[in-house]
Structures are given as structure tokens and as C-alpha cells.
C-alpha positions in Angstrom: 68.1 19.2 252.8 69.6 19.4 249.2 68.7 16.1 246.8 71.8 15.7 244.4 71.9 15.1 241.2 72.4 11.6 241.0 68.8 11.5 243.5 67.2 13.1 240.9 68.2 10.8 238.2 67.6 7.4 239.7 63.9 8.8 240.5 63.7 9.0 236.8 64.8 5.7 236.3 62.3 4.6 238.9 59.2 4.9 236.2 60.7 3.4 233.1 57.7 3.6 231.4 56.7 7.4 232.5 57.0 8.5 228.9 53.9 5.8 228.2 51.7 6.4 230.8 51.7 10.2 229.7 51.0 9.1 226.2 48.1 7.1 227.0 46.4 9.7 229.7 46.6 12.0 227.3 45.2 10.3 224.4 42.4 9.1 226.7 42.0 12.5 227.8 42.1 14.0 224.2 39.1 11.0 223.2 37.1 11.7 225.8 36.5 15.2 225.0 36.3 14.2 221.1 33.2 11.9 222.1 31.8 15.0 223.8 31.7 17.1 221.5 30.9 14.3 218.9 27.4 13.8 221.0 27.0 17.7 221.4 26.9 17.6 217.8 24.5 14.5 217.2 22.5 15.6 219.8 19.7 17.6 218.1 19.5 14.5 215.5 19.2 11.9 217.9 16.0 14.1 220.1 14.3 14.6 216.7 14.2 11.0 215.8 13.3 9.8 219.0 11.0 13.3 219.9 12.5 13.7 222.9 11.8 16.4 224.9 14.8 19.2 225.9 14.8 17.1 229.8 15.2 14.0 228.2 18.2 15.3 226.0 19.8 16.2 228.9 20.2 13.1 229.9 21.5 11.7 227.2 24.5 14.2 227.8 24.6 13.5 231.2 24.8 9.8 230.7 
């Protein structure tokens, strides 16, 4: 079964707002790993101040 051309163009038209939605993942996706490595960095701070132990760090980063 061949899909013609015009097929492939009113699926495009079926998600106007495609161009958005991958905007937004990505952006979510790009924050998420920028508070990551935000807390990787803060990390060693935050276990001094409190005097937490290496276990107990972890779970800060697993929180």
C-alpha cells in the first residue's frame, strides 16, 4: 500500500501545534538535566553544612 502525497500532508495538518509541543519537550528536557547538574555541583556544599554523611547525599540526588 503506497500513502500519496496529499496523505502525507493532511497528517501534518493533523497536529497544528507539533512545532510547540517539540519546543516545550525539549526545553523541559534541556532544564531537567541543567537542575542535575546544578545539584551535582551544590552537592558537596549542601553535605558539609548539614554533615551529612556520603549515604545521606545520595539521597538527596536520588530525590
Amino acid at each position: 500500500m503506497q500513502i500519496s502525497p496529499a496523505a502525507e500532508t493532511d497528517a501534518a495538518e493533523d497536529v497544528p501545534y507539533a512545532w510547540r509541543v517539540f519546543s516545550v519537550t525539549s526545553l523541559g528536557v534541556i532544564l531537567t538535566g541543567l537542575n542535575g547538574s546544578t545539584l551535582e555541583i551544590g552537592l558537596p556544599s549542601v553535605a558539609r553544612h548539614f554533615h551529612a554523611t556520603p549515604t545521606q547525599a545520595s539521597w538527596v540526588l536520588l530525590s
